[in-house]
C-alpha positions in Angstrom: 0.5 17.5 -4.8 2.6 14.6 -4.0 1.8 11.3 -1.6 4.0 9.4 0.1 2.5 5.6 1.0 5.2 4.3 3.6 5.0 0.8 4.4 5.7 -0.3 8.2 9.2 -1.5 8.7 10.0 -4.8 9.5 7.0 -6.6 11.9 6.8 -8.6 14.3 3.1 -10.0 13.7 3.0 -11.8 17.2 2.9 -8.1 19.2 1.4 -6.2 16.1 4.4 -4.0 16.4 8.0 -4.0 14.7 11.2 -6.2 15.5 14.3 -4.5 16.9 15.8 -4.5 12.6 12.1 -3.0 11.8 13.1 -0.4 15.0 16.1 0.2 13.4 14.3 1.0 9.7 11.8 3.3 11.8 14.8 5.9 12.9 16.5 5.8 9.8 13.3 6.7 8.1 12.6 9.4 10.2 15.8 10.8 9.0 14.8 11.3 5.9 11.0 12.5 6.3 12.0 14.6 9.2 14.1 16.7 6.1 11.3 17.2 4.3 8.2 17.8 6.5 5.3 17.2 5.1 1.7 19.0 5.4 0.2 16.3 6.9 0.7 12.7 8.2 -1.7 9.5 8.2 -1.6 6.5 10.1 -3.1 3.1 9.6 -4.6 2.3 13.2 -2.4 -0.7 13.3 0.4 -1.1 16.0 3.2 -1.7 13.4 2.0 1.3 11.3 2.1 3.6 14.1 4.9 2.6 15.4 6.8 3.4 12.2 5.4 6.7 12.3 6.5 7.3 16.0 9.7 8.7 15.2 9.2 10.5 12.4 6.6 12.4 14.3 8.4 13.2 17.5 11.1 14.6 15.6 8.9 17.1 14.3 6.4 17.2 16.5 3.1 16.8 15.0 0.7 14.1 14.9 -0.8 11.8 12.8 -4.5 11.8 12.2 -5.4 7.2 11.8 -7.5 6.1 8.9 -9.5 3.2 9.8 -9.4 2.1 5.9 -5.7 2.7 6.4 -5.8 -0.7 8.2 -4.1 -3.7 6.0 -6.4 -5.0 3.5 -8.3 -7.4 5.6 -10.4 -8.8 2.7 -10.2 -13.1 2.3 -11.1 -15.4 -0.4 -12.1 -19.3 0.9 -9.0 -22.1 -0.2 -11.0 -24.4 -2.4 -8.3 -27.2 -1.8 -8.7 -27.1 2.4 -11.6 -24.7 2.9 -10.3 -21.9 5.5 -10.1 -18.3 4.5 -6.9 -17.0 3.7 -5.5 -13.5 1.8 -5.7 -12.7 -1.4 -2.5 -11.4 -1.9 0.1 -14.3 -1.9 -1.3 -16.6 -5.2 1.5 -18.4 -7.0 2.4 -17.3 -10.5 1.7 -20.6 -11.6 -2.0 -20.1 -10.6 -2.5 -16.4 -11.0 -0.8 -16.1 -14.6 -3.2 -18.4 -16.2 -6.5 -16.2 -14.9 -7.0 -13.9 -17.8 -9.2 -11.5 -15.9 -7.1 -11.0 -13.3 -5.0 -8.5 -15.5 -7.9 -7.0 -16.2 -8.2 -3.6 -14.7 -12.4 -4.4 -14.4 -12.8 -7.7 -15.0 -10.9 -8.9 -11.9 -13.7 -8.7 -9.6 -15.3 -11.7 -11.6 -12.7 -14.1 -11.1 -14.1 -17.2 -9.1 -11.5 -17.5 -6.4 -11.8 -13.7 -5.6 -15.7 -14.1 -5.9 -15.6 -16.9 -2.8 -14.5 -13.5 0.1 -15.7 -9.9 0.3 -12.1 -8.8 -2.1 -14.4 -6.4 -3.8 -16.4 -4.8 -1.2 -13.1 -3.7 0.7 -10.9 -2.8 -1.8 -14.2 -0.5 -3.0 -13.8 1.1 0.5 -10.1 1.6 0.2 -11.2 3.5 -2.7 -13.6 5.6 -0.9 -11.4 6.2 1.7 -9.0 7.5 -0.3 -11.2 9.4 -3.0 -13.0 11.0 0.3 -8.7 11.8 1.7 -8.0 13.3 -1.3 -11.6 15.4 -1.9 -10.6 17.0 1.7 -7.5 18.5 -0.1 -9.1 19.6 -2.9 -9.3 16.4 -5.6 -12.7 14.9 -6.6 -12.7 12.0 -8.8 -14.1 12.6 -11.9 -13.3 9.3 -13.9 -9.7 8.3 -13.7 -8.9 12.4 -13.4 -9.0 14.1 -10.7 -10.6 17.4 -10.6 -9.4 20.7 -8.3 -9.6 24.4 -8.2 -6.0 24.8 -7.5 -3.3 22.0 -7.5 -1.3 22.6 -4.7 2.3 21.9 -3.7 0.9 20.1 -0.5 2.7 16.9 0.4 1.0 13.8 2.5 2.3 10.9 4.5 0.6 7.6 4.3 1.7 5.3 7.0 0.4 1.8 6.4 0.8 -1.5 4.3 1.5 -3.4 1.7 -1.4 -5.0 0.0 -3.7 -2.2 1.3 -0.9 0.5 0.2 -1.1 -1.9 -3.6 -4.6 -1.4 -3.8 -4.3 2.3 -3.4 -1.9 2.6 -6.4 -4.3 0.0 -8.3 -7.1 2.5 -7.7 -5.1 5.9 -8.7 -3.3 4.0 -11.4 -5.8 1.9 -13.1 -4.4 -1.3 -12.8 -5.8 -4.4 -11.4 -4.6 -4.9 -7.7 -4.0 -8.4 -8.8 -1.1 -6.7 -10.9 -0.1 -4.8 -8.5 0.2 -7.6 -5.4 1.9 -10.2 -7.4 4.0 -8.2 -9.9 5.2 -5.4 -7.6 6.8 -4.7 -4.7 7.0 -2.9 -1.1 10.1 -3.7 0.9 9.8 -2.7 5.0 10.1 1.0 5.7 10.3 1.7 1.8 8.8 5.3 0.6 6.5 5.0 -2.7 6.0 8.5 -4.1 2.9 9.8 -6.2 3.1 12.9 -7.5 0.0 14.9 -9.7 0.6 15.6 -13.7 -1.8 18.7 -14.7 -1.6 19.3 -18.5 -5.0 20.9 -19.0 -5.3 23.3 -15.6 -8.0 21.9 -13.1 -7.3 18.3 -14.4 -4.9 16.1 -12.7 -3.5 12.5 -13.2 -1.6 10.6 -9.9 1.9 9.4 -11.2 4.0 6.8 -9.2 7.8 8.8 -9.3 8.6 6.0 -7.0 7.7 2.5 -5.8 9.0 0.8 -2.7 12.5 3.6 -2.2 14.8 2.3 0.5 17.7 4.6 -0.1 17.3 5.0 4.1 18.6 1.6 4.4 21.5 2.2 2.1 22.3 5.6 3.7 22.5 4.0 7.1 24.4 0.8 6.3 21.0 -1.4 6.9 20.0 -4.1 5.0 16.8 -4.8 3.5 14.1 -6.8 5.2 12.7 -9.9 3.2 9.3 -9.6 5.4 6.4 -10.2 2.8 8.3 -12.1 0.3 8.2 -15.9 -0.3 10.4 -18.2 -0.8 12.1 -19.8 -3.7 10.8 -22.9 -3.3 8.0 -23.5 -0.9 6.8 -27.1 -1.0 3.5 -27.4 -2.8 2.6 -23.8 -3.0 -0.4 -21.9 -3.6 -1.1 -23.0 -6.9 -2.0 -26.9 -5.7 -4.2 -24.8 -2.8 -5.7 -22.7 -5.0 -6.8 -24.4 -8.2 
């Protein structure tokens, strides 16, 4: 079996949709799913995620079914230093790296920022979510294996985000999502590919083939979007908030 977890092109946040570069990443990403149709296509309920689907989809008319859980990982942890709620996700390295536990592929859940918001119960039901996706085709989750009758050569399309598509490849993987958010990366429009690994028959393991492919971009003369990624130097940061 392979997944595909394709994160939205380039948004524009104000309209829940994509900007008119992100429009552009949409069609040249069609281009290359529409070469290679898959058996069937997901959708975060999310204006940008559908919208990134859009083309893809009317070029080979189908439809996709939407995921509530597919929605971007809406979880939030409370800023010690002002109070407010604000994502997990973003953490400077100069805060995060010194957390032991949140390299920890089960300790994670203890640490005391993540422990102020509801991080755990909603990356638990991204989990589900995608344990109950993946039982529908056959999988069930025995451990860190997954167990089926018959692995098939059936290929799915995830249209959604990144920290929610992160969390997905934390649960598959075994690897803290803290590991995953701050070490790794999802550019706009990018394909991340997971494919299964069967060595003893009825027993498979998801692998990551790819993370975050844009070869669209390069095939149609578009650059990549920085969306999601901070700057070099942003004033005090997240690790004066944070600590």
């Amino acid at each position: 079996m392979k997944i595909l977890i394709v994160r939205h092109g380039e948004p524009d946040y104000s309209i829940d949709s994509l900007t008119p570069k992100g429009w552009r990443e949409a069609e040249l990403l069609s281009q290359r799913l529409a070469k290679q149709p898959a058996d069937a296509y997901y959708v975060s309920p999310l204006g940008r995620a559908k919208d990134t689907a859009k083309p893809t989809l009317e070029k080979l008319g189908v439809e996709a079914t939407v995921l509530p859980w597919l929605h971007e990982f809406r979880a939030k942890v409370i800023n010690p230093r002002t109070g407010e709620a604000m994502i997990p996700w973003n953490l400077s390295p100069q805060y995060w790296t010194k957390q032991s536990e949140l390299y920890d592929k089960e300790e994670w859940v203890s640490n005391g920022l993540f422990r102020t918001g509801d991080v755990e119960a909603v990356y638990r039901e991204t989990a589900k979510g995608m344990d109950e996706l993946l039982k529908a085709w056959g999988y069930v989750r025995d451990g860190a294996i997954y167990r089926c009758e018959k692995n098939t050569d059936a290929t799915i399309v995830l249209f959604c985000h990144f920290a929610l598509g992160m969390v997905i490849l934390s649960h598959m993987l075994g690897v803290s999502p803290s590991v995953m958010w701050q070490g790794f990366f999802m550019p706009a429009s990018s394909v991340t590919t997971l494919i299964t690994e069967e060595r003893i028959q009825g027993q498979v393991f998801f692998k990551c083939m790819q993370l975050g492919d844009t070869s669209h971009l390069y095939a149609g003369d578009e650059p990549l979007s920085n969306a999601g990624l901070f700057q070099e130097i942003c004033g005090q940061g997240i690790v004066k908030e944070a600590q």
